[in-house]
VEXDREN-2710 file (C-alpha; in Angstrom, 1 decimal):
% VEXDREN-2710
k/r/px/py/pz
1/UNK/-169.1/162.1/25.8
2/UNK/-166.2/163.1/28.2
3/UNK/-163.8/160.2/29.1
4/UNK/-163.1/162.3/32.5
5/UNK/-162.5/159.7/35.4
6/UNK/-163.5/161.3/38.4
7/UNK/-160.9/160.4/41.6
8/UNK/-163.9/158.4/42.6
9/UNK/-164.5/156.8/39.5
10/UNK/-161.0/155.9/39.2
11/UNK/-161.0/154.4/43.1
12/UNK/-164.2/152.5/42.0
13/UNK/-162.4/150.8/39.0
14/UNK/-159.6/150.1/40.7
15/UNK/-161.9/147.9/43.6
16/UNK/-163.1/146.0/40.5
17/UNK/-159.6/145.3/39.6
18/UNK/-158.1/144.5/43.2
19/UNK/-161.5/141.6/43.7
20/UNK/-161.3/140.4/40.3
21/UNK/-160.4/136.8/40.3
22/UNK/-159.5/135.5/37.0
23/UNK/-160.6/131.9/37.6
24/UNK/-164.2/133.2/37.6
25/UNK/-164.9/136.4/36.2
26/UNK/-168.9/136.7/36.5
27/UNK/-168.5/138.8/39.4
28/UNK/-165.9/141.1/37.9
29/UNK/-168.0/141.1/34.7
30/UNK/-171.1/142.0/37.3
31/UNK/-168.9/144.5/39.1
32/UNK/-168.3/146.6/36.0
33/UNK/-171.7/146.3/34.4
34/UNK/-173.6/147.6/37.4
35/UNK/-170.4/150.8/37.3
36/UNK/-171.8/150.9/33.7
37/UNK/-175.5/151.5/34.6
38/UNK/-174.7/154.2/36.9
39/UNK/-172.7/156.1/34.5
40/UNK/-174.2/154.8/31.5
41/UNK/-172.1/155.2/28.1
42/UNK/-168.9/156.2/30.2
43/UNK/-166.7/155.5/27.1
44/UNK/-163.7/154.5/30.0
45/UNK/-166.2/151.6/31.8
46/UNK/-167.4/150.5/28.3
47/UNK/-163.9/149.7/27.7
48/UNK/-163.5/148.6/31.2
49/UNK/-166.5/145.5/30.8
50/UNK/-165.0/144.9/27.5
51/UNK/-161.8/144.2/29.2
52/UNK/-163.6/141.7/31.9
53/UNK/-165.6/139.7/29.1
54/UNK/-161.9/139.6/27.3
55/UNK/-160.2/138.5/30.4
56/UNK/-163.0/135.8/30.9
57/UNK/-162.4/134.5/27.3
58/UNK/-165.3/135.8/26.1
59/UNK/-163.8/137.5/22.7
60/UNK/-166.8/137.7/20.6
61/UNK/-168.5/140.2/23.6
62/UNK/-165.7/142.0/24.6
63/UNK/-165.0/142.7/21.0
64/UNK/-168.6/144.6/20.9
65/UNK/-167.5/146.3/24.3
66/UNK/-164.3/147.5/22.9
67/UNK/-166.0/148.6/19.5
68/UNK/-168.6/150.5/20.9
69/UNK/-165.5/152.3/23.8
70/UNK/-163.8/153.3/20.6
71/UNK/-166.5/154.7/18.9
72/UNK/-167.9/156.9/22.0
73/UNK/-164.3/158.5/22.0
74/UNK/-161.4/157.2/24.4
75/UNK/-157.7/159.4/24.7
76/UNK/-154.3/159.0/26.5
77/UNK/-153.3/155.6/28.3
78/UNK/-157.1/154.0/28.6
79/UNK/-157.3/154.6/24.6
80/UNK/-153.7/152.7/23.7
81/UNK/-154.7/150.2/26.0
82/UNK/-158.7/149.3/24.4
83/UNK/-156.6/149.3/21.1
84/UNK/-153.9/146.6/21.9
85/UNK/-156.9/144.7/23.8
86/UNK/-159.1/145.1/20.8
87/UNK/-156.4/144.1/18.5
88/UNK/-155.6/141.0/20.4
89/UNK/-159.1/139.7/20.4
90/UNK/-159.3/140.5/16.7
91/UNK/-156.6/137.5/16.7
92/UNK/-157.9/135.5/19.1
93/UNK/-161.4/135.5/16.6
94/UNK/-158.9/134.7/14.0
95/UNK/-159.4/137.8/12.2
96/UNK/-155.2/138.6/12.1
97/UNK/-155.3/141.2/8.9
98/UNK/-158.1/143.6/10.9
99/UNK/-156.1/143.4/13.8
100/UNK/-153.4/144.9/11.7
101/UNK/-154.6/148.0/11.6
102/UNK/-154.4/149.1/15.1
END
């Protein structure tokens, strides 16, 4: 799986980020699932709803999202920042020694 972002991939990311409203993130959360299902497995927008469940409070989910991102192969910025996300929800869950290892 390539973790290419296309200059229109990145534009459509960044619309997600410039609506989101952190107050109520069930249309962010929408907003990246439905950029999921057109570029299914995209290890980048994997990492990008796992960020939106995170942001939401939703740690238990996002922590699946983030898993699953890491496994399908991130690099460069996007990768150190699923793995200080990911690490931070592993606290939040209470699960501080795991966390450790990123």
């Amino acid at each position: 799986m390539t973790t290419n972002v296309t200059p229109e991939l990145a534009e459509a990311i960044q619309r997600g980020y410039d609506r989101r409203d952190r107050a109520n993130m069930v249309p962010t959360i929408a907003y990246f699932q439905a950029l999921l299902a057109e570029h299914p497995g995209h290890p980048v927008l994997v990492y990008e709803v796992g960020g939106a469940y995170d942001t939401a409070g939703q740690e238990e989910t996002a922590r699946g999202y983030y898993e699953r991102a890491l496994a399908l192969g991130l690099d460069g910025d996007v990768l150190r920042r699923c793995l200080c996300q990911y690490a931070s929800t592993l606290r939040w869950l209470g699960e501080l020694d795991e966390s450790l290892v990123f």
